[in-house]
Biopython code that builds the backbone (N, CA, C, O; Angstrom):
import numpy as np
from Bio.PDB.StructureBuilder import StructureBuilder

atoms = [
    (1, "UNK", "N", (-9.586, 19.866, -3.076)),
    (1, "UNK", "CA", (-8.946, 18.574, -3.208)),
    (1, "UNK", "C", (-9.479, 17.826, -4.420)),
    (1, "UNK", "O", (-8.803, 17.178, -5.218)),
    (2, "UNK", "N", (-10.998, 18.043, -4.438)),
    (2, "UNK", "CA", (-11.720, 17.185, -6.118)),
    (2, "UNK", "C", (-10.210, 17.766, -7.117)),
    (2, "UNK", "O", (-9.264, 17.044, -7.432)),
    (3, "UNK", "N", (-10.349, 19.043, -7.406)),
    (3, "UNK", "CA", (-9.616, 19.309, -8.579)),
    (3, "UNK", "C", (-8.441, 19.051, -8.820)),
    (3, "UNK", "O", (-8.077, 19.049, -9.996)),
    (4, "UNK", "N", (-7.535, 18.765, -7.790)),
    (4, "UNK", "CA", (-6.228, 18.358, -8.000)),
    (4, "UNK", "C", (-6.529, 16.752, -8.391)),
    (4, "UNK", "O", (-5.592, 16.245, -9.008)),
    (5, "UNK", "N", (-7.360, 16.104, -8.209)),
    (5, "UNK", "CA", (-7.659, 14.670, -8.123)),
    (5, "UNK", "C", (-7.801, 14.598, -9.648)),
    (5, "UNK", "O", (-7.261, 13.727, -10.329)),
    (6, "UNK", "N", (-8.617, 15.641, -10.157)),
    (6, "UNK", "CA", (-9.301, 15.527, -11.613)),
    (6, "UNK", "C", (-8.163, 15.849, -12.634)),
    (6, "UNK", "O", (-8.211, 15.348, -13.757)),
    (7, "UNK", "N", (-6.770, 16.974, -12.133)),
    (7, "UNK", "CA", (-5.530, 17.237, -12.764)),
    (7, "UNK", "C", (-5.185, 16.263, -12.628)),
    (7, "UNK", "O", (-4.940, 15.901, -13.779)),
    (8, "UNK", "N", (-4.857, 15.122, -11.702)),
    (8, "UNK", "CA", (-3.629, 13.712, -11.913)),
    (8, "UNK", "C", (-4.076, 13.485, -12.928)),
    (8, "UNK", "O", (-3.519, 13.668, -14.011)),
    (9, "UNK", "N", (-5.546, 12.892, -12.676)),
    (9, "UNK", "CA", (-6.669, 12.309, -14.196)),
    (9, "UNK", "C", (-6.553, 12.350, -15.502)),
    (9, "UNK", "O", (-6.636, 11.512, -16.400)),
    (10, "UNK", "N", (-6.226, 14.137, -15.413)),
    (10, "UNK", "CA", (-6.076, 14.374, -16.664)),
    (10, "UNK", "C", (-4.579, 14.088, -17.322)),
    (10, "UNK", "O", (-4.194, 13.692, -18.423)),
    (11, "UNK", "N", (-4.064, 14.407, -16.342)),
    (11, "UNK", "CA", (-2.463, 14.203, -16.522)),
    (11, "UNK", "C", (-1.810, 12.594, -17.008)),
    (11, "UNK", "O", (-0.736, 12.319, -17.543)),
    (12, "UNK", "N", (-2.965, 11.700, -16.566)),
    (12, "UNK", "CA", (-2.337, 10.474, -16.333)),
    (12, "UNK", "C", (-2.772, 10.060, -18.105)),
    (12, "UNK", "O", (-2.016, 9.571, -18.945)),
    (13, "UNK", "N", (-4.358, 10.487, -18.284)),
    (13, "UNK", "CA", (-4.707, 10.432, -19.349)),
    (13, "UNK", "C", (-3.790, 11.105, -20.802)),
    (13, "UNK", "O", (-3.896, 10.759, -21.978)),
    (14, "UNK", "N", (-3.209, 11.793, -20.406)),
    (14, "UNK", "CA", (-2.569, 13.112, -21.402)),
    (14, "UNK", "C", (-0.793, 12.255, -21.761)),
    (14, "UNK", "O", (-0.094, 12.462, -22.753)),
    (15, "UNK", "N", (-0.548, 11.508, -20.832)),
    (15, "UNK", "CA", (0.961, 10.978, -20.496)),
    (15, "UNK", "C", (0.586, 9.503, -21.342)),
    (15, "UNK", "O", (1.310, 8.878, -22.115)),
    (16, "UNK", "N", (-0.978, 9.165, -20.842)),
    (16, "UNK", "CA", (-1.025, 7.928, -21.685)),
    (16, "UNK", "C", (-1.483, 8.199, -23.098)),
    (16, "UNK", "O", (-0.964, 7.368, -23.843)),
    (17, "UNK", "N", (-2.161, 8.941, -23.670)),
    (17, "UNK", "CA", (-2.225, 9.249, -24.765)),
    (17, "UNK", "C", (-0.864, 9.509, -25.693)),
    (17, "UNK", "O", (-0.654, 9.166, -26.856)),
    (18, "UNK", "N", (0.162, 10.395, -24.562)),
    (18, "UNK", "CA", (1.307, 10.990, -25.414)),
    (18, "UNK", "C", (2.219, 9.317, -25.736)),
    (18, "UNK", "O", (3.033, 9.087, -26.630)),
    (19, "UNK", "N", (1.721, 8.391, -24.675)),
    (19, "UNK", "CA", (2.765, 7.706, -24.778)),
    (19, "UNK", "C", (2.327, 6.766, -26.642)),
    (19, "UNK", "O", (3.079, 6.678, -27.613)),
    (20, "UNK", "N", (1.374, 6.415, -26.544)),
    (20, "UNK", "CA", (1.046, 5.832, -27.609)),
    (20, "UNK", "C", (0.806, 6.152, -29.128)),
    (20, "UNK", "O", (0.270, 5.499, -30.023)),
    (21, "UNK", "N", (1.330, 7.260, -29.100)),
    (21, "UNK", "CA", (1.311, 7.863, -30.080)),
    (21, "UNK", "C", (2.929, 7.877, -30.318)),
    (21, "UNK", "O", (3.161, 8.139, -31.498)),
    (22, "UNK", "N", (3.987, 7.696, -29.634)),
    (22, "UNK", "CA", (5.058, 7.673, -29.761)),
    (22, "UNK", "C", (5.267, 6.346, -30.176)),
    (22, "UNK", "O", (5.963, 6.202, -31.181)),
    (23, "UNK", "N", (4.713, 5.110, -29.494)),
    (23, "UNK", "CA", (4.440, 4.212, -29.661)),
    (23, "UNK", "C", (4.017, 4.379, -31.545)),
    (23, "UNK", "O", (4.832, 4.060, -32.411)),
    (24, "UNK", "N", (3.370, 4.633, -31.690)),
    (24, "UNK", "CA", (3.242, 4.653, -32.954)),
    (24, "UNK", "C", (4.021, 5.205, -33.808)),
    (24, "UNK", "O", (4.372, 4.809, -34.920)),
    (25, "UNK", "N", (4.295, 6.207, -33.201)),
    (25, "UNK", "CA", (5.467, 6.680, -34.664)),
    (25, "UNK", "C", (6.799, 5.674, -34.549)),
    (25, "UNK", "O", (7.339, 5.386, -35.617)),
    (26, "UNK", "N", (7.217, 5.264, -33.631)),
    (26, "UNK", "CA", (8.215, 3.976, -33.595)),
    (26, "UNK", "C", (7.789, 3.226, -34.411)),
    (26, "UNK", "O", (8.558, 2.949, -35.331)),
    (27, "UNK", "N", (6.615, 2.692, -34.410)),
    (27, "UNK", "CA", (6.473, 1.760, -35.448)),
    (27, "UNK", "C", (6.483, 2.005, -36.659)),
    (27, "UNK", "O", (7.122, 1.371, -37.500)),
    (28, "UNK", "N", (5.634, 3.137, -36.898)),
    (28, "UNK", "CA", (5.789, 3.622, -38.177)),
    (28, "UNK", "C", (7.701, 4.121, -38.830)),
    (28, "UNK", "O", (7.952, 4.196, -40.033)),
    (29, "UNK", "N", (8.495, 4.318, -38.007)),
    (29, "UNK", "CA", (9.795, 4.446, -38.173)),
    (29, "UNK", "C", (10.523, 2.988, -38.332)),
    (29, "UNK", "O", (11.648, 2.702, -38.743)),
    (30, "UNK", "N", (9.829, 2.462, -38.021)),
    (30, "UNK", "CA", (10.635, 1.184, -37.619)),
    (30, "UNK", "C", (12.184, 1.131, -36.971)),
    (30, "UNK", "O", (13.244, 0.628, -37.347)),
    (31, "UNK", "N", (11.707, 2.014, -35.649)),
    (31, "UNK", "CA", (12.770, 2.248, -34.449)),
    (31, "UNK", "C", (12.454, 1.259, -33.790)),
    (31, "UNK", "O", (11.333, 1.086, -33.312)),
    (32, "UNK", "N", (13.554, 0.370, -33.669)),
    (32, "UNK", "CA", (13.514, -0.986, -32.439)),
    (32, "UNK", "C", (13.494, -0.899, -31.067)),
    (32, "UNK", "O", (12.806, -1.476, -30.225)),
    (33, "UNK", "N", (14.715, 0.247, -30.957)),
    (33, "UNK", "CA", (15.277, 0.561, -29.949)),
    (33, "UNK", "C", (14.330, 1.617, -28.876)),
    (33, "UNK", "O", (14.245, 1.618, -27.648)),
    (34, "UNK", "N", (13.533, 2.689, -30.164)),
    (34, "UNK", "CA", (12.589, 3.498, -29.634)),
    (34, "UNK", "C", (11.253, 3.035, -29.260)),
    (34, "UNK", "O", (10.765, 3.645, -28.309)),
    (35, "UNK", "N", (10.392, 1.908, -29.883)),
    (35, "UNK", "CA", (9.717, 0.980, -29.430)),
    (35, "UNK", "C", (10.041, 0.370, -28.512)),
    (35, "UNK", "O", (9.209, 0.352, -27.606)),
    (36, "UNK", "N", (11.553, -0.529, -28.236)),
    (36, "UNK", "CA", (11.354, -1.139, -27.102)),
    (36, "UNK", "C", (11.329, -0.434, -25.587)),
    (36, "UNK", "O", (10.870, -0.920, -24.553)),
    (37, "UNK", "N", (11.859, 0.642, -25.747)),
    (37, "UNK", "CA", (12.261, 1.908, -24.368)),
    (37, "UNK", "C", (10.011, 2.621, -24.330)),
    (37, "UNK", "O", (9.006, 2.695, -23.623)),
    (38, "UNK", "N", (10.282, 2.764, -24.979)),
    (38, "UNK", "CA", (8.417, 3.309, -25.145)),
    (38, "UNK", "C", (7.548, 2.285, -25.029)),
    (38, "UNK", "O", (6.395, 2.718, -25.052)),
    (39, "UNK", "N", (7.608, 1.036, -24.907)),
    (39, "UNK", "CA", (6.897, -0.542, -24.600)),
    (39, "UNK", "C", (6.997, -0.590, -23.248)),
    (39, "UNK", "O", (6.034, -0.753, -22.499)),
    (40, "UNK", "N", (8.617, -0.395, -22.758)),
    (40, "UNK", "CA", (8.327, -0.902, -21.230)),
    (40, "UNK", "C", (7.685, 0.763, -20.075)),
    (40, "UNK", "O", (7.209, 0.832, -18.942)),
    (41, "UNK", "N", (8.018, 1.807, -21.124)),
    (41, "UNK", "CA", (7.638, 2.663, -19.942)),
    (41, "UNK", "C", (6.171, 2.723, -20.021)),
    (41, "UNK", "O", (5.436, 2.931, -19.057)),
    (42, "UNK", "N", (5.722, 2.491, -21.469)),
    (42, "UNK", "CA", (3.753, 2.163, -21.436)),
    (42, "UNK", "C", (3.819, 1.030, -20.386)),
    (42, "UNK", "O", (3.291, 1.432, -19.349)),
    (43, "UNK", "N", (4.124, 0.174, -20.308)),
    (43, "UNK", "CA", (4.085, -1.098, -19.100)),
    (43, "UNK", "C", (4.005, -0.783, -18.237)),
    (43, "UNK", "O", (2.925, -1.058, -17.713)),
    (44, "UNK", "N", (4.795, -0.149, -17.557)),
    (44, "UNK", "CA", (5.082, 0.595, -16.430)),
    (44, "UNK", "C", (4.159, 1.539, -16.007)),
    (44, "UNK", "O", (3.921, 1.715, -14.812)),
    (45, "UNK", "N", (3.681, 2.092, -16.801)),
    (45, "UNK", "CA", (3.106, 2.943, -16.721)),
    (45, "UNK", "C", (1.481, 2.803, -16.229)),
    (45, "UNK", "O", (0.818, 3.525, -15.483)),
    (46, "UNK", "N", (1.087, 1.420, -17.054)),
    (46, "UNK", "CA", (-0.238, 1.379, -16.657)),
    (46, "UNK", "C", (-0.557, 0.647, -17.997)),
    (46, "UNK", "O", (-1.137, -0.438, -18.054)),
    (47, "UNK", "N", (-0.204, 1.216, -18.847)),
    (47, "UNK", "CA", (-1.084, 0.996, -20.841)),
    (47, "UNK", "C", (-0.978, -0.639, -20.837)),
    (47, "UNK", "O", (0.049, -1.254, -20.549)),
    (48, "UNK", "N", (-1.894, -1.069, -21.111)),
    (48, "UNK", "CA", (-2.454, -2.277, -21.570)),
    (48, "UNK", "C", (-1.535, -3.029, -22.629)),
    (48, "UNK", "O", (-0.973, -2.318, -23.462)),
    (49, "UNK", "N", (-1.360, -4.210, -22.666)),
    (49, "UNK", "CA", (-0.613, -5.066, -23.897)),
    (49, "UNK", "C", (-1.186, -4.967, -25.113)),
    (49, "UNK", "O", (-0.474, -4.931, -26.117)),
    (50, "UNK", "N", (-3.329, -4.878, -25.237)),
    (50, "UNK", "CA", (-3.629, -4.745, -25.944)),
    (50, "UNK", "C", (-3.743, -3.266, -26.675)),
    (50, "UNK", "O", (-3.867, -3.226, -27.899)),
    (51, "UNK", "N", (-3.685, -1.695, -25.665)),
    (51, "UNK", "CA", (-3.051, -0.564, -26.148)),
    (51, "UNK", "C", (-2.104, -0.521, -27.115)),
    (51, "UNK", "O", (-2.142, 0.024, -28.218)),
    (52, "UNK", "N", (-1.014, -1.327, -26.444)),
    (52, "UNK", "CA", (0.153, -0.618, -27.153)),
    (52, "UNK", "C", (0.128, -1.812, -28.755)),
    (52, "UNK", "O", (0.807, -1.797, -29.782)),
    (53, "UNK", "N", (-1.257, -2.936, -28.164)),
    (53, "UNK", "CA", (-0.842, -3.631, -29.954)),
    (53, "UNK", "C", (-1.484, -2.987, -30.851)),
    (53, "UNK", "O", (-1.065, -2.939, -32.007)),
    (54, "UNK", "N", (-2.799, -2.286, -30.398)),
    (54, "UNK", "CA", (-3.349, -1.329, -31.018)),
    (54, "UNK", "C", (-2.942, -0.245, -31.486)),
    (54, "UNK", "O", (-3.426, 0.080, -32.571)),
    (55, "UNK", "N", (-1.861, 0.741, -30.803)),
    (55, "UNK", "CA", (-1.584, 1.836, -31.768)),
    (55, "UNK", "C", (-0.271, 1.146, -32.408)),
    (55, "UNK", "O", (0.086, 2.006, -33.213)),
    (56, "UNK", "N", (0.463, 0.295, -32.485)),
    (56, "UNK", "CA", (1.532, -0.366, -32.756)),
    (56, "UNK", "C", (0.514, -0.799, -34.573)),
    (56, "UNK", "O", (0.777, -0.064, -35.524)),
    (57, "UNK", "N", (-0.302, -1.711, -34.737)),
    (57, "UNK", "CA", (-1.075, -2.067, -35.744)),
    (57, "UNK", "C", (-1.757, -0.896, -36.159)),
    (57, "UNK", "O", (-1.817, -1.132, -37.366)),
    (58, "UNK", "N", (-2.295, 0.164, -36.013)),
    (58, "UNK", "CA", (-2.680, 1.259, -36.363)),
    (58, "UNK", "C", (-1.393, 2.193, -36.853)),
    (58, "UNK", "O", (-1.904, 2.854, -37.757)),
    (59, "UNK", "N", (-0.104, 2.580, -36.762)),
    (59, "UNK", "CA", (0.521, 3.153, -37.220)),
    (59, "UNK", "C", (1.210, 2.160, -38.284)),
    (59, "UNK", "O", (2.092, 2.544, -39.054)),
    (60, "UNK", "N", (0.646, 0.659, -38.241)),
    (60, "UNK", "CA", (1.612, -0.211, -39.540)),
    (60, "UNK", "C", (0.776, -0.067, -40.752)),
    (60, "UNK", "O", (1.163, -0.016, -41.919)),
    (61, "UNK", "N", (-0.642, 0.002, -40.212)),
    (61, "UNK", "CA", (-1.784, 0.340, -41.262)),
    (61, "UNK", "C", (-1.352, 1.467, -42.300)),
    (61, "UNK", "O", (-1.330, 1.473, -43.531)),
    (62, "UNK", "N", (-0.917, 2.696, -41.064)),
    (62, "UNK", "CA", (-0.654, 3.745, -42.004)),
    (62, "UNK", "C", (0.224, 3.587, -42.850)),
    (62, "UNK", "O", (0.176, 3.738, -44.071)),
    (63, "UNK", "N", (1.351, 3.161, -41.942)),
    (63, "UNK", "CA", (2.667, 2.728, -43.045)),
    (63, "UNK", "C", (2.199, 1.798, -44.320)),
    (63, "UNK", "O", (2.784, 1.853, -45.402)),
    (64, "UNK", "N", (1.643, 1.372, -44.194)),
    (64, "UNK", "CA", (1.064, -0.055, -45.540)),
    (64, "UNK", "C", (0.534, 0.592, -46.542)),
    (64, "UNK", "O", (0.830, 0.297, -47.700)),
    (65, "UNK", "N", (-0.339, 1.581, -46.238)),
    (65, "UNK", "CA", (-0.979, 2.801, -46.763)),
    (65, "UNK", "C", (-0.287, 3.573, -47.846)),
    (65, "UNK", "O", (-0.480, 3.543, -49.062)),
    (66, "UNK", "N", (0.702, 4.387, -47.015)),
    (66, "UNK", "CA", (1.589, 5.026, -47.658)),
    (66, "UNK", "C", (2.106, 4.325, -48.415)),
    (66, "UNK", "O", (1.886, 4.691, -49.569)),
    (67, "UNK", "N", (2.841, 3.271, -48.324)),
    (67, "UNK", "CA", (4.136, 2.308, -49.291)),
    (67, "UNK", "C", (3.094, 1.872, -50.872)),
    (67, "UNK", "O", (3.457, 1.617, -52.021)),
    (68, "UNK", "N", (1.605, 1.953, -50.185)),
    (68, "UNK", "CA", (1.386, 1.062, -51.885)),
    (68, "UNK", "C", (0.508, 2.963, -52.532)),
    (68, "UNK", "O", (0.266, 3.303, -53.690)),
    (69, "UNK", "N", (0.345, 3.503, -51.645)),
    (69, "UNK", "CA", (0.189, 4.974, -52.630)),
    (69, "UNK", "C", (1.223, 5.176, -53.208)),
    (69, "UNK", "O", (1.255, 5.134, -54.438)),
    (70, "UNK", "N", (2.301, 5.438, -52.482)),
    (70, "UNK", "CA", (4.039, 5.066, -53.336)),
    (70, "UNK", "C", (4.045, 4.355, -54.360)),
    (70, "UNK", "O", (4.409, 4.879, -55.413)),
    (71, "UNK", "N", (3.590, 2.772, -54.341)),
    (71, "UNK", "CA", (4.093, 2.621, -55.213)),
    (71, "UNK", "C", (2.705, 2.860, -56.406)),
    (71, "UNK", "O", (3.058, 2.506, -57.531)),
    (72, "UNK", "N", (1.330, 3.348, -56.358)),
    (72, "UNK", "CA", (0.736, 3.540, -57.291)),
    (72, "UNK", "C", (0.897, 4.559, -58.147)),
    (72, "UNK", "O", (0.309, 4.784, -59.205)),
    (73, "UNK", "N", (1.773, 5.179, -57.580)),
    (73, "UNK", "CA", (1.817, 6.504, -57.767)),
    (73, "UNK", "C", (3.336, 6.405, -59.270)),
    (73, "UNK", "O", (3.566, 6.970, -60.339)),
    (74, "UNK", "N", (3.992, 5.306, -58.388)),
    (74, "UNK", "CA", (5.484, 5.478, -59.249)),
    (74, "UNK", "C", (4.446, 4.510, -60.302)),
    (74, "UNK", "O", (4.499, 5.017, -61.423)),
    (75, "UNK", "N", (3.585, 3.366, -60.293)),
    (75, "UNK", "CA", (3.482, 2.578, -61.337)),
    (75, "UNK", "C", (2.760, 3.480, -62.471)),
    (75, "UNK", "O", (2.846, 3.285, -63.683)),
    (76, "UNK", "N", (1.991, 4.566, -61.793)),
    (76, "UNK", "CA", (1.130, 5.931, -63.054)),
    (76, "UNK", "C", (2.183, 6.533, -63.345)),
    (76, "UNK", "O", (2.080, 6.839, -64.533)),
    (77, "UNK", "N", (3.496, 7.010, -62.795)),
    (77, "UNK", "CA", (4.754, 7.514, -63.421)),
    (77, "UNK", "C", (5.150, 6.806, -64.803)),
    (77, "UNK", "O", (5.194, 7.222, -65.961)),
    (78, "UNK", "N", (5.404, 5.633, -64.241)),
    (78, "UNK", "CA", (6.172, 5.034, -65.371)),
    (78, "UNK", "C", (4.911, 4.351, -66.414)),
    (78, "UNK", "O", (5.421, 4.157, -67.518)),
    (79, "UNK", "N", (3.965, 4.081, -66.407)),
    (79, "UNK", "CA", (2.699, 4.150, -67.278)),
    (79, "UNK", "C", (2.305, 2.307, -67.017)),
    (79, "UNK", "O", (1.931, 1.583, -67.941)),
    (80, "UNK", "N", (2.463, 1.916, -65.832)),
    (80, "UNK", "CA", (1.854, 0.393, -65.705)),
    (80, "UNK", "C", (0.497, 0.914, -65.005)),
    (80, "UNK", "O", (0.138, 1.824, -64.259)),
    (81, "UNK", "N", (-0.022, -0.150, -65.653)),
    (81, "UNK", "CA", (-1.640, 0.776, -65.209)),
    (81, "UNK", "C", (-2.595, -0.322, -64.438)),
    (81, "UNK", "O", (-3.718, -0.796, -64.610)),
    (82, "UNK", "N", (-1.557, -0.458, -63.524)),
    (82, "UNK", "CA", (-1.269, -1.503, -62.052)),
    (82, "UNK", "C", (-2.074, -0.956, -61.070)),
    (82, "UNK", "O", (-1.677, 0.178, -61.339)),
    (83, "UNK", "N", (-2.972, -0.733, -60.033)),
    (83, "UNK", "CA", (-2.915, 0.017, -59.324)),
    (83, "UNK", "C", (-3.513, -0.989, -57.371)),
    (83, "UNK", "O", (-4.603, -1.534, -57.203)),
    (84, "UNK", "N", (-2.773, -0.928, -56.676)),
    (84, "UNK", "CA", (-3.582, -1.756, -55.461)),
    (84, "UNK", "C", (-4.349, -0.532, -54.636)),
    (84, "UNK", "O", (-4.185, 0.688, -54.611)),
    (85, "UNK", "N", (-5.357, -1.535, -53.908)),
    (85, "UNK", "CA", (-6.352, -0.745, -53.075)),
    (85, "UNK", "C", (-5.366, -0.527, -51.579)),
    (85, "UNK", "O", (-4.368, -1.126, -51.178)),
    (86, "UNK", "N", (-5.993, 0.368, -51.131)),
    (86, "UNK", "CA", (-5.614, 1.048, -50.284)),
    (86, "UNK", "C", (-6.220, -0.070, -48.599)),
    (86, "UNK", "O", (-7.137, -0.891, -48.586)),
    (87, "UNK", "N", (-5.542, 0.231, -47.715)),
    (87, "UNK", "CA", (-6.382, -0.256, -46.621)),
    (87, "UNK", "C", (-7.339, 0.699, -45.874)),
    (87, "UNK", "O", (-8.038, 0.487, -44.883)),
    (88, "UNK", "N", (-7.244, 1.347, -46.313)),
    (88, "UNK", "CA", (-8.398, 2.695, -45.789)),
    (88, "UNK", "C", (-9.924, 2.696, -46.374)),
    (88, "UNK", "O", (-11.088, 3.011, -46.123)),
    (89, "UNK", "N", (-9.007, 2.080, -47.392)),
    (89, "UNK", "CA", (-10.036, 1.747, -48.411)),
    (89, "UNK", "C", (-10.563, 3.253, -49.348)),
    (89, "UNK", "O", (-11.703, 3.507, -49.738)),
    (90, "UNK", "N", (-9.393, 4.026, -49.512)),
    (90, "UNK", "CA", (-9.436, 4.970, -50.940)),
    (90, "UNK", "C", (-9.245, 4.587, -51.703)),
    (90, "UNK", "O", (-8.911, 3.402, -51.737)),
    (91, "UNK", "N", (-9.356, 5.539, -53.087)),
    (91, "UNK", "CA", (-8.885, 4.947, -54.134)),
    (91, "UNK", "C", (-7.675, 5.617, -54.731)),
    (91, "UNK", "O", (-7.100, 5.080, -55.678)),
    (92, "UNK", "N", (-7.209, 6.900, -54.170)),
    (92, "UNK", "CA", (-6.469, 7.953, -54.290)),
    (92, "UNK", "C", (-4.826, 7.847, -54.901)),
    (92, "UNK", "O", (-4.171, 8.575, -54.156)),
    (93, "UNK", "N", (-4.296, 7.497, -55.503)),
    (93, "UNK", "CA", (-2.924, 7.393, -55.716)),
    (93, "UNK", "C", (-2.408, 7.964, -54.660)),
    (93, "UNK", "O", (-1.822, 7.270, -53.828)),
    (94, "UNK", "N", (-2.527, 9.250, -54.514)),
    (94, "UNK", "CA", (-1.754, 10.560, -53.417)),
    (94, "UNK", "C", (-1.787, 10.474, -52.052)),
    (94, "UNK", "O", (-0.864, 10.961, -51.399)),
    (95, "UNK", "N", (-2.855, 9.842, -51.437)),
    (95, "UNK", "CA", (-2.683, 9.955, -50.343)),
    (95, "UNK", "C", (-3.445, 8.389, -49.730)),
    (95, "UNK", "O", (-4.298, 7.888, -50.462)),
    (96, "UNK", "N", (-3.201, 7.882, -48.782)),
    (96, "UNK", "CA", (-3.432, 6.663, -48.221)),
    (96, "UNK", "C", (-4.809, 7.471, -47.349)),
    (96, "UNK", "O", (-5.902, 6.906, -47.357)),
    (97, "UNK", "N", (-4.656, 8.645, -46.711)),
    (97, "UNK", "CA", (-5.945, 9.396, -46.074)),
    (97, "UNK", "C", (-6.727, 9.956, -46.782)),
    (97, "UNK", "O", (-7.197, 10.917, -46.173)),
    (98, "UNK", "N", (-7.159, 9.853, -47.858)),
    (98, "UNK", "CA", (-8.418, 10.850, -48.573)),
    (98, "UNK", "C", (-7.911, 12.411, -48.740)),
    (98, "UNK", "O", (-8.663, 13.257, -49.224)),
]
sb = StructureBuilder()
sb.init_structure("model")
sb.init_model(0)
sb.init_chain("A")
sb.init_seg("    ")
for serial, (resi, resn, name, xyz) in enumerate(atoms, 1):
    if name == "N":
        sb.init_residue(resn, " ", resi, " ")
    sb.init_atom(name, np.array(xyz, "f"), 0.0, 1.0, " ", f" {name:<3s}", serial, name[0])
structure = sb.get_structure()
């Protein structure tokens, strides 16, 4: 009986993990519709308000990331020798992750 107890556990853990990570790529998509359906079943589910603001702000990070490597990247294209910092805090044109 322990081990089936310790499978929900894991299960519940594995369902809440999967959920917030979906949670995140919604945001990072900027799906309204897929955020709001993935908000109420994290609710439902159990996940915290402050969870889902957390991977919700953690996948905008990334997105913020990406958009100004983008654009450092196009400003070394075209030869403005512009460049913003990263929120990761690289210095990398290419990648917002190191």
């Amino acid at each position: 009986m322990e081990t089936s107890k310790v499978k929900t556990e894991e299960k519940i853990l594995q369902d809440k993990i999967e959920n917030l990570i979906a949670i995140g790529a919604a945001t990072a998509a900027n799906c309204i519709p897929c955020f709001e359906h993935l908000y109420e079943k994290a609710i439902n589910s159990g996940i915290t308000l402050a969870e889902v603001k957390r991977a919700s702000d953690i996948a905008g990070q990334v997105k913020k990331g990406a958009h100004i490597a983008l654009v450092n990247s196009f400003n070394e294209l075209i030869g403005i020798e512009e460049s913003h910092g990263l929120p990761c805090g690289q210095t990398a044109n290419k990648s917002c992750c190191g």
